[in-house]
TIDRENGU-68688 format. One line per 10 residues: their letters; for each residue x, y negated, z negated of C-alpha. Coordinates in Angstrom, 3 decimals. Layout:
N
a> X Y Z; ...;
END
This chain:
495
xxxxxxxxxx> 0.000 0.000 0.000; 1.515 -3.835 1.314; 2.233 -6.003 -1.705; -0.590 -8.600 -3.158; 1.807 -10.959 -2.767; 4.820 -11.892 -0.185; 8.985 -12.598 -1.572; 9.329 -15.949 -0.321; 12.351 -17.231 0.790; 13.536 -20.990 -0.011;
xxxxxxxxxx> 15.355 -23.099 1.477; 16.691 -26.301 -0.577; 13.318 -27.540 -2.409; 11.467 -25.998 0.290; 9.640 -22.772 0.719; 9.668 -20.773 3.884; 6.779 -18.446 4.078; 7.777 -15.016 5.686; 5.527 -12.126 6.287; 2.454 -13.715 4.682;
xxxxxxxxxx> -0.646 -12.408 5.076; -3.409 -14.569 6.640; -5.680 -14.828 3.321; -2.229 -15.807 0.984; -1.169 -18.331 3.822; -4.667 -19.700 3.927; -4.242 -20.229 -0.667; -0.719 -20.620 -1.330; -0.405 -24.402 -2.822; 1.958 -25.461 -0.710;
xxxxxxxxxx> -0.439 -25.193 2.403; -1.893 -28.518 2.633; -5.212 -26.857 3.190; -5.473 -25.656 -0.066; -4.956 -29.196 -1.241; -7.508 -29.910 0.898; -10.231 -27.120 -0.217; -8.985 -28.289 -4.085; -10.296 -31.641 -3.862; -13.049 -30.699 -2.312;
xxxxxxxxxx> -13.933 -27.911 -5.221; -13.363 -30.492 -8.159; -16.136 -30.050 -9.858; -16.127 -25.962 -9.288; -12.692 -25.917 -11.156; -13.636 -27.817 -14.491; -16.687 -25.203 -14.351; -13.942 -22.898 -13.833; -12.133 -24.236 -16.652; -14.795 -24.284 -19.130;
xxxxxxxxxx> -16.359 -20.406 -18.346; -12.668 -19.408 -17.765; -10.623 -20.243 -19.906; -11.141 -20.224 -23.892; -11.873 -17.772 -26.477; -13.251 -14.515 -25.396; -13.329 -10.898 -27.539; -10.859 -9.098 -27.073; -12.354 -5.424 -28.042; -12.911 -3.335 -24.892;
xxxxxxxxxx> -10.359 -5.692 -22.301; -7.173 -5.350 -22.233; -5.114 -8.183 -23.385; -2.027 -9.084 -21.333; 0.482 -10.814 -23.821; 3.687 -13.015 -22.134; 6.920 -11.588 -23.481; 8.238 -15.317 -24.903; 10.383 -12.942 -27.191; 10.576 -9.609 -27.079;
xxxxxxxxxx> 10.566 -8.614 -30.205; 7.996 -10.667 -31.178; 5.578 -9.824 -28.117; 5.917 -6.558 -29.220; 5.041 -6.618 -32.842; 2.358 -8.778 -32.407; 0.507 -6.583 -29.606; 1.474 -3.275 -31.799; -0.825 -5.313 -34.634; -3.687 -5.856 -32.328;
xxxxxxxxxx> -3.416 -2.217 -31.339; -4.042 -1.477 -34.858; -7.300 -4.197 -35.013; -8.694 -1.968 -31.717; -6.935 -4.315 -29.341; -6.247 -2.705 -25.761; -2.570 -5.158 -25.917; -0.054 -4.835 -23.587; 2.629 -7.199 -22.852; 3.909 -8.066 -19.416;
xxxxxxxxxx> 6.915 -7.759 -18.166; 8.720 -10.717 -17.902; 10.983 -12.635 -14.978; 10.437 -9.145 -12.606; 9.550 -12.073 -9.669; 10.238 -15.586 -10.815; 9.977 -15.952 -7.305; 5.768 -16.256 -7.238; 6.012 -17.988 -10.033; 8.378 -20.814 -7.953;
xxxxxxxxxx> 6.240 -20.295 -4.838; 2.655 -21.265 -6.451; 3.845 -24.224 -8.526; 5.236 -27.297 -6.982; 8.665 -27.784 -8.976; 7.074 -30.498 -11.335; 5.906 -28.191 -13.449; 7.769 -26.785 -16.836; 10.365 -23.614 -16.282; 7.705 -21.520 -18.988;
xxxxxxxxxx> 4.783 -21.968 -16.191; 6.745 -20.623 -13.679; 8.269 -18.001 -15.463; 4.454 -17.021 -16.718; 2.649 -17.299 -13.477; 5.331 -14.961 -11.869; 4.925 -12.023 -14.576; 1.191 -12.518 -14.331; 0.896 -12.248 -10.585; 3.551 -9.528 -10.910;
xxxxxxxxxx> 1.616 -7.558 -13.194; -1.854 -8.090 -10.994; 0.590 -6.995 -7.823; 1.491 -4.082 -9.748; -1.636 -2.978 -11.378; -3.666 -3.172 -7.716; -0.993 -1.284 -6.476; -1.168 1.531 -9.346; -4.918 1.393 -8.934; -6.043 0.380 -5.796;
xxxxxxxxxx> -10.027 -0.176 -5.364; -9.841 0.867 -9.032; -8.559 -2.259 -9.814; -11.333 -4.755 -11.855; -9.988 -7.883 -12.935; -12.989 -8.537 -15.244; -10.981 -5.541 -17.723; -8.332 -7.963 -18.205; -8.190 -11.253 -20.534; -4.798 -13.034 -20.029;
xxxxxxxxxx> -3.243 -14.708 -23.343; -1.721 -18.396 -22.896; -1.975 -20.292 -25.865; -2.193 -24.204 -25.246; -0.625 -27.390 -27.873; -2.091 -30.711 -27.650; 0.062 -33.821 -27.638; 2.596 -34.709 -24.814; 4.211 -31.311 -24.105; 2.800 -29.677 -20.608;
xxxxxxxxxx> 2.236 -26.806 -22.102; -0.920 -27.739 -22.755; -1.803 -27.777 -18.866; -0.809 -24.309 -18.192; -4.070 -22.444 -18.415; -5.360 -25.064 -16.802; -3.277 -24.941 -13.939; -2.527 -21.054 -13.935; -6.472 -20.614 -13.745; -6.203 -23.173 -10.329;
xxxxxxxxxx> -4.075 -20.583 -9.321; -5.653 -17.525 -10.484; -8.983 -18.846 -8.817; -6.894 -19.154 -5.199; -6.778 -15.157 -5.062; -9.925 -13.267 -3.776; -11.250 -11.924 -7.094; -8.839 -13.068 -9.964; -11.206 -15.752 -11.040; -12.860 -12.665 -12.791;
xxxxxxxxxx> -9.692 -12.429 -14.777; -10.064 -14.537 -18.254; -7.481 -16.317 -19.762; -7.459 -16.447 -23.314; -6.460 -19.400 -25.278; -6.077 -20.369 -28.702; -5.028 -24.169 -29.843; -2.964 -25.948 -32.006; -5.754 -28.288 -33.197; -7.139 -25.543 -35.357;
xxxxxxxxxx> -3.605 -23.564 -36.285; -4.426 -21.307 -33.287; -7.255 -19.331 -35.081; -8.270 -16.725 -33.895; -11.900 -17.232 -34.625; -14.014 -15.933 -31.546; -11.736 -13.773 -30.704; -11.995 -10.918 -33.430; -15.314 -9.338 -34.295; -16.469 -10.918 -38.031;
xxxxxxxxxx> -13.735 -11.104 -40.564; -11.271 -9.268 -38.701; -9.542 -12.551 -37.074; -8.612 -13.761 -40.826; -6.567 -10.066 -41.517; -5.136 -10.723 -38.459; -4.026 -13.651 -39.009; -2.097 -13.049 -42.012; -0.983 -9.202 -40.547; -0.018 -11.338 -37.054;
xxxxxxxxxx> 1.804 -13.703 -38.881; 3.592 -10.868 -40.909; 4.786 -9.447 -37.115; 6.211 -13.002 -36.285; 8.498 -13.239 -39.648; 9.545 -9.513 -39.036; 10.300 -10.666 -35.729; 12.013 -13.324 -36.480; 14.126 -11.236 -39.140; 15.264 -8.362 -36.840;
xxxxxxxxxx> 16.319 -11.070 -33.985; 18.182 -12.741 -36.962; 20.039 -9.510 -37.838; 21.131 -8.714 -33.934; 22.727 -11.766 -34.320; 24.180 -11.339 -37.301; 25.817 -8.010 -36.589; 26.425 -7.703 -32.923; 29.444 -10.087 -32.828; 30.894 -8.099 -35.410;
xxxxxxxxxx> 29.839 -4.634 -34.383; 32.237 -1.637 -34.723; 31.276 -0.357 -30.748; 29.940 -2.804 -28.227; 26.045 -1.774 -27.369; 25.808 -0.304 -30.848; 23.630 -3.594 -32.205; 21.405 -3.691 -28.862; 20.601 0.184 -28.574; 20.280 -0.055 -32.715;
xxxxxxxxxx> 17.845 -3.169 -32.237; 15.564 -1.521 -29.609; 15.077 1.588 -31.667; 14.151 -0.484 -34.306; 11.644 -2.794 -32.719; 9.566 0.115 -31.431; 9.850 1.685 -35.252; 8.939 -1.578 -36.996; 6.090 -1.737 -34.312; 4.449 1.821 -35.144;
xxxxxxxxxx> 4.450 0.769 -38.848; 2.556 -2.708 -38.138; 0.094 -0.714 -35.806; -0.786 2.056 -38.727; -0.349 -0.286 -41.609; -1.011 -4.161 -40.465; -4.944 -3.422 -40.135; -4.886 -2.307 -43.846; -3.247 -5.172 -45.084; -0.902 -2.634 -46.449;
xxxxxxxxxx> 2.118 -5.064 -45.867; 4.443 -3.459 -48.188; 4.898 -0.682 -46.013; 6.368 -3.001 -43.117; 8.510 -5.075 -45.948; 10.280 -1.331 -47.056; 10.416 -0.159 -43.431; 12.181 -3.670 -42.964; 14.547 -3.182 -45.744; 15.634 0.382 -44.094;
xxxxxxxxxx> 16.250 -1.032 -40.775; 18.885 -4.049 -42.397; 20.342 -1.864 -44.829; 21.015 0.518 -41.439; 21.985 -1.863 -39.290; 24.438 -3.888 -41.941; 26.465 -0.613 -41.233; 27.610 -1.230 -37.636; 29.335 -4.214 -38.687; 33.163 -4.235 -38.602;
xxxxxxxxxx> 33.806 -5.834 -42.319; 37.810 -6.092 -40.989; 37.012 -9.069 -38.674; 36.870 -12.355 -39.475; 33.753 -14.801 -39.495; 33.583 -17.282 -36.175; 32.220 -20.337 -35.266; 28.582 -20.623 -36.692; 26.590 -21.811 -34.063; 22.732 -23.162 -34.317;
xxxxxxxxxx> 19.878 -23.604 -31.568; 16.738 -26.154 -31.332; 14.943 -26.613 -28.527; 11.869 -25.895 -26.737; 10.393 -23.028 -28.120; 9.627 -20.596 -24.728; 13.357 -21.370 -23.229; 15.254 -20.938 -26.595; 13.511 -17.791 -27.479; 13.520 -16.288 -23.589;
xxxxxxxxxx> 16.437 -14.525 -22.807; 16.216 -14.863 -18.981; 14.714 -18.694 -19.076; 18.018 -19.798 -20.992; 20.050 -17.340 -19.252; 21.352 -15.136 -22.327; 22.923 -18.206 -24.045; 23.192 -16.612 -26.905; 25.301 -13.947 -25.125; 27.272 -15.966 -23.615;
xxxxxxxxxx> 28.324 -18.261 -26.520; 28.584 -14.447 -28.263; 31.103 -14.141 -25.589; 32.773 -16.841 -25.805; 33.520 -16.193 -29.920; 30.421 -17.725 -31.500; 27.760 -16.128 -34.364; 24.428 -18.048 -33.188; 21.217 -18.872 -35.775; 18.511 -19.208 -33.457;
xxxxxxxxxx> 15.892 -21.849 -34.572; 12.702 -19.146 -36.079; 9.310 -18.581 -33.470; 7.177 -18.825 -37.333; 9.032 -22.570 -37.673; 6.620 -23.197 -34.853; 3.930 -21.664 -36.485; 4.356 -23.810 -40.081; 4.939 -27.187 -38.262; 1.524 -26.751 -36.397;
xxxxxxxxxx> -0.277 -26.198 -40.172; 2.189 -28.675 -41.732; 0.996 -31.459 -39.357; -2.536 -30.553 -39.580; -2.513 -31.266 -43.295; -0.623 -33.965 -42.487; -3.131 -35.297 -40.102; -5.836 -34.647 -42.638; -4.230 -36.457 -45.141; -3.818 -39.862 -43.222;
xxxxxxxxxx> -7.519 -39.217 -41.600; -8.676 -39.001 -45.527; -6.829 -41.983 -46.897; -7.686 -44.160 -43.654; -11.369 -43.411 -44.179; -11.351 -43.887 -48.067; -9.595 -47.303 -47.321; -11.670 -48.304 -45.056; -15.042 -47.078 -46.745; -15.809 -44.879 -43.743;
xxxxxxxxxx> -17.335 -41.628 -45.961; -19.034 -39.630 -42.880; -15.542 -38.512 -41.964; -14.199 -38.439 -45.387; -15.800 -34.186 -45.845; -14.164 -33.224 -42.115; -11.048 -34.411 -43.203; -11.244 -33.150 -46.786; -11.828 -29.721 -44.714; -8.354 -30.022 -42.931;
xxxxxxxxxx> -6.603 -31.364 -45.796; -7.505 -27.803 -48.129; -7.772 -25.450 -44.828; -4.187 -26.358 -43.454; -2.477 -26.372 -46.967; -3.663 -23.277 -47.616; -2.653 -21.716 -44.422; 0.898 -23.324 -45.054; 1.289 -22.247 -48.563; 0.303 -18.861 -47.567;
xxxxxxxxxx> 2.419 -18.339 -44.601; 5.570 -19.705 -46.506; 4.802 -17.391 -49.834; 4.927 -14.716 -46.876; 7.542 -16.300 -45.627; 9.807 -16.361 -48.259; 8.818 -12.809 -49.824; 10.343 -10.869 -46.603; 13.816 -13.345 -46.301; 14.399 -12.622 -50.457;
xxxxxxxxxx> 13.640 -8.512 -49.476; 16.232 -9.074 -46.521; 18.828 -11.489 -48.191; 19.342 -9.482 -51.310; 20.924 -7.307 -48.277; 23.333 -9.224 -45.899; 23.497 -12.874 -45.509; 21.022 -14.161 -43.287; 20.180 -17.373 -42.505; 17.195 -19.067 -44.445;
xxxxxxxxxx> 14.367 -20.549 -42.572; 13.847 -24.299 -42.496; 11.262 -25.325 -44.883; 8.429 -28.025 -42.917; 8.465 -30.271 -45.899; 12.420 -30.234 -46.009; 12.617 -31.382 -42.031; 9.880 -34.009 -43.194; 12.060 -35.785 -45.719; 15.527 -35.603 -43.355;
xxxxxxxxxx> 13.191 -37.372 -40.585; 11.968 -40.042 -43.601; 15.552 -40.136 -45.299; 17.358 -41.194 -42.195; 14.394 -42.965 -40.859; 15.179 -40.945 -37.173; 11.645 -39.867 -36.179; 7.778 -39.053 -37.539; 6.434 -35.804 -37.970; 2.955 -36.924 -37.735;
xxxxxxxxxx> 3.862 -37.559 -33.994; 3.506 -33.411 -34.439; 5.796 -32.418 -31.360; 8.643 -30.317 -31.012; 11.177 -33.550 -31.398; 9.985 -33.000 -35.266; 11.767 -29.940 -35.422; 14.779 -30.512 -33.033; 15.950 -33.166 -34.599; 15.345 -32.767 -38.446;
xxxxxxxxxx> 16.956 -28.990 -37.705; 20.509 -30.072 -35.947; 21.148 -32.265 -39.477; 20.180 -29.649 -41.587; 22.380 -27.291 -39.452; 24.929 -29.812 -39.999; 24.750 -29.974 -43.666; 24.711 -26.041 -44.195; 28.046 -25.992 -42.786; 26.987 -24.797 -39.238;
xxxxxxxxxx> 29.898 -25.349 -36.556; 28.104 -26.510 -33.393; 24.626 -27.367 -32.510; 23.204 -26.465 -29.095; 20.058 -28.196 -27.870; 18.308 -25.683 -25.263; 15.117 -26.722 -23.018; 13.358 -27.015 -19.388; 15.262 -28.924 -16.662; 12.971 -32.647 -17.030;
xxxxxxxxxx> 11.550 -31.593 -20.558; 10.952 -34.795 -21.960; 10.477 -33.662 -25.601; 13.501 -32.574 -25.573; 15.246 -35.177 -24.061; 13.944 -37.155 -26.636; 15.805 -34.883 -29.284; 19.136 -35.167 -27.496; 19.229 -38.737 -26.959; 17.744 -39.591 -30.780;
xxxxxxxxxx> 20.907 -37.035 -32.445; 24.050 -37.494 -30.416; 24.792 -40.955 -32.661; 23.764 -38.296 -35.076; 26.048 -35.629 -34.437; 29.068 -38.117 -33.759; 28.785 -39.525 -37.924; 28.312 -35.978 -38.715; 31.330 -34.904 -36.915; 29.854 -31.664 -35.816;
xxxxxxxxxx> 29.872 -30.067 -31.502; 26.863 -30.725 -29.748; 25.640 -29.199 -26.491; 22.386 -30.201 -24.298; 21.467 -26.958 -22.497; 18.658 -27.378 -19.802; 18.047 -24.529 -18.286; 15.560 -23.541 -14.933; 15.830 -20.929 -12.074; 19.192 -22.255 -10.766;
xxxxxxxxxx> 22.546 -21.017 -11.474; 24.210 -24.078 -12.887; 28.222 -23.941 -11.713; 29.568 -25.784 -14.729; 27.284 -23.996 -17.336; 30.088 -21.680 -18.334; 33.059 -24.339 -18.403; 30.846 -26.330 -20.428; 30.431 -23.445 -23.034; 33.498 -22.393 -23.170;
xxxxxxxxxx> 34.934 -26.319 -24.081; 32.010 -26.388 -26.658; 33.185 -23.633 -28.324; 37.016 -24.848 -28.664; 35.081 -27.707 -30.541; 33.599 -25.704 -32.580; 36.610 -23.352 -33.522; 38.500 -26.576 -34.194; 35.043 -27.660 -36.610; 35.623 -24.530 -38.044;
xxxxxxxxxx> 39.150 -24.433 -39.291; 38.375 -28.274 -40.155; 35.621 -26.916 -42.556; 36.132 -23.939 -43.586; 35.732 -24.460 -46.657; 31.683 -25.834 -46.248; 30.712 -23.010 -44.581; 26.937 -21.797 -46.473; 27.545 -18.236 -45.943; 30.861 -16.017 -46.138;
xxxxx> 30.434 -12.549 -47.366; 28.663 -10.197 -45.657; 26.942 -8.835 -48.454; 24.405 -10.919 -50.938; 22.693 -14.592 -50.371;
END
């Protein structure tokens, strides 16, 4: 059976269709046609929008999950398994190449990268099952943000996209928000979205733990591939366990089979070779955590001599509940102030609903790093409250603006401070959050005397990437002999 969809091949900025069938030719967005038929179908797309994209249940569809880290991805669809879920998460950057052809290059690296595996996987599927093949048993997951970022236009646009194809504008898409801590009321039949909220939030802090122990013992490991093959066996353990046991609320059992998997994997570390350069990572969430988006950086600086600390996927998760208290709390005293009581109860609501989420999530939180740092030396999380008052203490930015600057920039100073030896600042080609971050911290970084990289990353293969690496990293070793002294961590055993 042909393909769904055609390789393209580019030229420059350009694409140059080749062997395109007439239906693709006649919806692929760079035919000025489909322009054409777009603004003529307006007001068909925001119907589109509104009966396509949103919160749908999950139980009897199956729920395609991006892979924005794999571990992660993994854990979190192994939970839903357990709630009845029919999960499965795509594979990831198989052809970046539809995800170039159907966008127009303005659009963020992440959209590209998550249109191709989506297309892939609907290329794939109607290949595996032919007439079989129903895109109404599908729901595709793409969470949204609000605020400047333009992630919070790729449902829209992917369902544009989606709608182009003869019969995929049966396929859902699935979408949770920011605005309410990406609840997943709606979604889940009756109670069942608030245990999985707190067993889904469980998988993320596991997550983030096991990526934090590959990184802590795979520049250091006795055999090279001993950390990887180690890690994968372990993801797919830690996954059965959150499947069986994550429904039940039974999260003990996932803490112990945690504590088996560092106290295992402290062992393939060589204790005869010395510490290196301490390196940490901010950035845009989806690039920093997506191996082939930022083209195994963390490899790479590995390579180069570097231990990396990549910022956590839950800090994400905390700042979005941290603002929204925030947000409630200014919303409460503005109306008090200003004697307007009718909004006083919403915000009242928000205030009690986001704190408790917070306080929750870091109790969790903190409860599996203790478990794991009374073990080997991992790096603690950033506390939301403790990035609030670096932002207020040097007066640098405002969390309320609740983007990812908030984080970037509050986390390379209190990288800094812990004795970290370089700072790299990852993120889409033309992200303009994250431009933000690099131009607001290099003064920064020069008074704190500490290497600092700017990484954008998109499909290209960027010539200089490498040399640019490698002279970070003489920085860094030079930071480190500097300071040796200030480093937070040394031993490789206890906190």
């Amino acid at each position: 059976m042909p393909n769904l969809f055609h390789r393209p091949r580019r030229v420059g900025c350009s694409v140059v269709i080749g062997e395109t069938s007439p239906a693709l030719a006649e919806i692929s967005p760079v035919n000025p046609r489909l322009v054409i038929a777009m603004e003529a179908k307006k007001e068909n797309q925001f119907q589109s929008f509104s009966r396509s994209v949103g919160r749908f249940g999950l139980h009897k569809k199956t729920v395609l999950i991006p892979e924005m880290n794999r571990i992660a991805a993994h854990l979190v669809a192994a939970t839903l398994r357990g709630f009845g879920i029919q999960a499965k998460v795509l594979e990831t950057y198989k052809r970046i190449d539809l995800g170039l052809e159907y966008t127009s290059g303005k659009e963020c690296f992440p959209c590209q990268i998550t249109l191709g595996d989506i297309l892939y996987f609907v290329e794939k599927e109607k290949e595996r099952l032919g007439e079989a093949f129903n895109p109404e048993d599908y729901l595709y997951f793409l969470p949204e943000a609000e605020g400047p970022c333009r992630f919070g236009m790729y449902n829209k646009y992917q369902r544009i996209v989606l709608d182009s194809f003869p019969g995929l504008d049966k396929l859902k898409i699935v979408s949770i928000t920011s605005l309410d801590g990406y609840s997943f009321s709606g979604l889940l039949e009756g109670s069942q979205h608030q245990d999985f909220r707190k067993a889904g939030y469980l998988s993320l802090v596991i997550a983030d733990l096991l990526d934090r122990l590959l990184w802590r013992i795979r520049p250091y490991e006795k055999e090279q591939g001993m950390a990887d093959e180690f890690m994968e066996k372990s993801m797919h353990a830690m996954a059965d366990i959150l499947e069986a046991y994550g429904p039940k609320k039974k999260f003990d059992k996932a803490l112990n089979k945690l504590e088996e998997i560092v106290e295992e994997g402290k062992g393939i570390i060589n204790p005869h070779l010395p510490r290196k350069p301490l390196i940490g990572i901010v950035g845009e969430v989806f690039v920093r955590m997506h191996v082939q988006a930022n083209h195994n950086l963390i490899r790479t600086l590995e390579r180069f001599g570097a231990e990396v600390v990549n910022a956590s996927l839950t800090e994400w998760v905390n700042f979005v509940s941290y603002v929204g208290y925030k947000n409630g709390t200014h919303g409460f005293r503005l109306n008090v102030k200003q004697l307007r009581l009718s909004p006083v109860g919403e915000h009242l609501k928000k205030i009690i609903g986001f704190k408790g989420e917070l306080l929750y999530q870091e109790l969790s939180q903190k409860k599996a790093y203790k478990k794991v740092r009374s073990i080997i030396d991992l790096e603690q999380d950033h506390k939301m409250s403790h990035l609030d008052h670096i932002l207020q203490q040097l007066d640098l930015f405002s969390i309320v603006l609740g983007t990812e600057p908030c984080c970037g920039i509050a986390g390379i100073v209190e990288y800094a401070r812990r004795g970290f030896n370089g700072v790299v600042n990852v993120y889409p080609f033309t992200c303009m959050l994250s431009l933000t971050t690099s131009a607001i911290v290099k003064p920064v970084v020069e008074r704190l005397k500490i290497p600092f990289l700017d990484a954008p990353c998109d499909s290209s293969i960027q010539p200089g990437r490498e040399a640019a690496i490698r002279t970070f990293m003489y920085q860094a070793y030079q930071h480190l002999r500097r300071n040796v002294k200030n480093r937070s961590h040394g031993k490789v055993c206890g906190s």
